[in-house]
N, C-alpha and C positions, 0 to 999 in steps of 0.2 A: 624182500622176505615175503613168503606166500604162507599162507594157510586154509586151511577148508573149514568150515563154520557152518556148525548148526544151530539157526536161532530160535529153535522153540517155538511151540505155537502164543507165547507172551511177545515176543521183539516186532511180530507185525498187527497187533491187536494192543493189550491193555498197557502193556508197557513200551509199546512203541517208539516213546521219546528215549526208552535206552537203547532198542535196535540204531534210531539216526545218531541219538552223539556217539555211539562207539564205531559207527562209520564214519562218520567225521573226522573221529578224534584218529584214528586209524589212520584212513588218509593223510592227512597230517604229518601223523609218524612215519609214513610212505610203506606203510604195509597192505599188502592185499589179501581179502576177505575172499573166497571164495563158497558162497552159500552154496551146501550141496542139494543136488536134485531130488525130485520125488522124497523130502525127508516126511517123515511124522512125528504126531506126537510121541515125548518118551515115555507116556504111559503115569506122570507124575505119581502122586502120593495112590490116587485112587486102587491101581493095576494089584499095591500088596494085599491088598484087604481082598481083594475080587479071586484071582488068578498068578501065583509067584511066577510061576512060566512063561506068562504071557507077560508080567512085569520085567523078566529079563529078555525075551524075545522083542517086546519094539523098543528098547533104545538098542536091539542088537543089528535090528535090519539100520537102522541108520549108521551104525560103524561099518556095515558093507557097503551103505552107500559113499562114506568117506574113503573106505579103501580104495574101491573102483573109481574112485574121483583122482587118487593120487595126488592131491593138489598137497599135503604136505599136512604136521599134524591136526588133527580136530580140535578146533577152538569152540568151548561153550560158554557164552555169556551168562546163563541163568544159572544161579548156585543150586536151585532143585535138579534142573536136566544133568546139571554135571554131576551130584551125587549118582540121579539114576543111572547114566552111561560108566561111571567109573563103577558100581555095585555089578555090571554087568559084565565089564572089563576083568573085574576081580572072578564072576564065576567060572568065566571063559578059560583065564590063566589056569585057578587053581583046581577046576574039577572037571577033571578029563567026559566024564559021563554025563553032563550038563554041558558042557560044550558041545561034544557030536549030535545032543538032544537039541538043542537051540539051532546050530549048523543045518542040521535037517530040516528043523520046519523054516528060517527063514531062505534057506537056499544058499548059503556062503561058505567059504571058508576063512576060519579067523584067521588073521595075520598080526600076530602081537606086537609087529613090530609099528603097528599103527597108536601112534600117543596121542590121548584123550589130557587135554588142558584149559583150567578154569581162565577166565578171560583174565583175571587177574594176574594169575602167574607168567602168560605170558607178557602183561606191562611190563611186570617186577623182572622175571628172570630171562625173558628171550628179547625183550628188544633194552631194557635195562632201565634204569631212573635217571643215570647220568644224558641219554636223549630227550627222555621224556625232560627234563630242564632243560635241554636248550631248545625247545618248542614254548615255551613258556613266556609269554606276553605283557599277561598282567597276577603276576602274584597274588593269591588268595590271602594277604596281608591284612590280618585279622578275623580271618574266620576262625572261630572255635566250634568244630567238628567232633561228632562222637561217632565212632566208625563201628557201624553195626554188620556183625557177619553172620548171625544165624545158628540153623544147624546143620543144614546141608554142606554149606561149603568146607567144612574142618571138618565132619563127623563119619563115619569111623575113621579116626586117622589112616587105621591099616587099608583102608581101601582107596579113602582121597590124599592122602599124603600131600596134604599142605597145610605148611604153617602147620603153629602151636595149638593143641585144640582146646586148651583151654584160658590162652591168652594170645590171641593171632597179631602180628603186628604188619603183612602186606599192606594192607587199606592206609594205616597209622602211616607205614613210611612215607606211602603215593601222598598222601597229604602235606606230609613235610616237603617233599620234593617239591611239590605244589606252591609251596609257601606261606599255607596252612596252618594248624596249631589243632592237632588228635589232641582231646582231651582226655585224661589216663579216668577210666570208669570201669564198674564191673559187671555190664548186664550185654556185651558187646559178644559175647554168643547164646544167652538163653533166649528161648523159643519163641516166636512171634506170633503162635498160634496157627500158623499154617493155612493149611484149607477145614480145620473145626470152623472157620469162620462163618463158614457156610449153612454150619447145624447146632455152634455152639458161641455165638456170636457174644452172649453177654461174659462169656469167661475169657476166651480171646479180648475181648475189651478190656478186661481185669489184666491181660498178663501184658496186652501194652500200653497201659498205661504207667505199668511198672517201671516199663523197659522207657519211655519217655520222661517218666519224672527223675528216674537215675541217671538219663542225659542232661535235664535241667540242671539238677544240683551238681552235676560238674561242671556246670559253664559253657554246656555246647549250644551253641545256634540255630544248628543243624544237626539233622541225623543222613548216615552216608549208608551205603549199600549195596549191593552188586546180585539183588535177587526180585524176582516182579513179585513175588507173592508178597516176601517183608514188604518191601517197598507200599503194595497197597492196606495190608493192614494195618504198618504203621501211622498209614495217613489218615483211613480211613476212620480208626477206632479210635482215633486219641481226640481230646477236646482242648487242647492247649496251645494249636497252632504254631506248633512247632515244623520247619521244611524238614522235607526227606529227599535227598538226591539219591540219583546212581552214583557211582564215581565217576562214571566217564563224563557224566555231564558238567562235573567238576571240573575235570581236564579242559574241556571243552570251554569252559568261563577261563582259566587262565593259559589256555592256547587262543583266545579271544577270536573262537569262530564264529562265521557271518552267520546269521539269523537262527542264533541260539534260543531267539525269544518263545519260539512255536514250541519247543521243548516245554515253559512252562507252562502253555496252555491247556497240558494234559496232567498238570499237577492237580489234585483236591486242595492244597494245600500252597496257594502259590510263594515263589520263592525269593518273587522280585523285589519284595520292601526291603528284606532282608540285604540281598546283591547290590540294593542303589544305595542302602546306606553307608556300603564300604567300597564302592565307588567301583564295583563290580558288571557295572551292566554292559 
């Protein structure tokens, strides 16, 4: 099973440790990544505020670079870059005169038969959970997990169409498959504060700390997530030291691959007291 994959300018820079274990973890699974050429940035949050044109125009030259790769559908790890690409997808489809608008200035023609998929869905629905267990080593046998999703990755449904957008349970299942324990809580898609981090860092503090103390009080360990932005504010902004993983690097601890350790050298927050206590490492 192949795929073409765009990692975002987070998978070889800040959240690097999710580009390697979801290469890992992939391998693994004996599926191939094909990162496409020449990609760029998809323009994240900044591009609406600046330019909406230009906000749909660069995650749109990266789906021509995925067409022309033909390597099979576009896999995005980062729950921001896949809102963008999928909001782009949806212009493309549904409004003929933003399409041939976008068409021209990046130079492509759209081909809708090219599918844009969160990394996620394809664990859960193209390779399946019933493989992902039999890759499974050392069970996650007592980790309580609170599986944070955000708003990127559910939000607008009609545009990203996965999962429930206001109770998602992907993350929660991969954890059970895992051997796991999702803890049932209710802050598991409000906001993380984004990139305000950057200009409104004491209220972004305020909103996760929210979002940490309502994992605490359900019992979680950890917090999980499958986006570099959460991932760093949640670590960043909280005072509780509490771990945040990717999920893949979850996989990765009970698919018990080799030198997992460098992974947490890029944590703020590291995760190993946590992993030796339950005999994780």
């Amino acid at each position: 099973m192949r795929f073409s994959y765009f990692p975002g300018c987070t998978d070889h820079s800040t959240s690097i440790e999710y580009g390697m274990s979801t290469h890992e973890v992939f391998k693994t699974l004996g599926i191939e990544l094909m990162e496409i050429e020449d990609w760029n940035c998809c323009g994240a949050a900044a591009t609406h505020s600046t330019n909406h044109l230009l906000s749909l125009c660069l995650p749109a030259r990266n789906i021509s670079k995925a067409q022309a790769a033909q390597a099979g559908p576009l896999v995005v790890p980062c729950a921001g870059c896949f809102n963008m690409l999928k909001r782009t997808e949806y212009a493309l489809k549904e409004d003929e005169g933003r399409r041939k608008e976008i068409e021209e200035i990046v130079g492509f023609t759209y081909q809708p038969s090219l599918e844009i998929l969160a990394l996620m869905d394809v664990v859960l629905n193209r390779i399946g959970l019933e493989k992902v267990q039999e890759k499974v080593k050392k069970p996650l046998k007592g980790l309580r997990a609170a599986c944070y999703y955000g708003c990127a990755l559910v939000r607008h449904p009609k545009i990203t169409g996965l999962d429930d957008p206001e109770n998602p349970q992907y993350m929660d299942r991969l954890m059970k498959a895992l051997g796991g324990e999702p803890v049932e809580w209710s802050y598991k898609v409000d906001c993380c504060g984004a990139d305000l981090a950057l200009t409104y860092g004491d209220t972004v503090k305020k909103m996760v700390g929210k979002i940490v103390q309502r994992a605490k009080e359900a019992g979680a360990q950890c917090l999980v997530t499958s986006c570099g932005l959460c991932q760093a504010n949640l670590e960043m902004r909280q005072e509780t030291g509490l771990p945040v993983f990717y999920f893949t690097e979850l996989m990765g601890v009970a698919f018990d691959v080799e030198k997992r350790d460098r992974w947490w050298k890029k944590h703020m927050i590291s995760p190993k007291g946590l992993l030796e206590s339950l005999g994780l490492t």
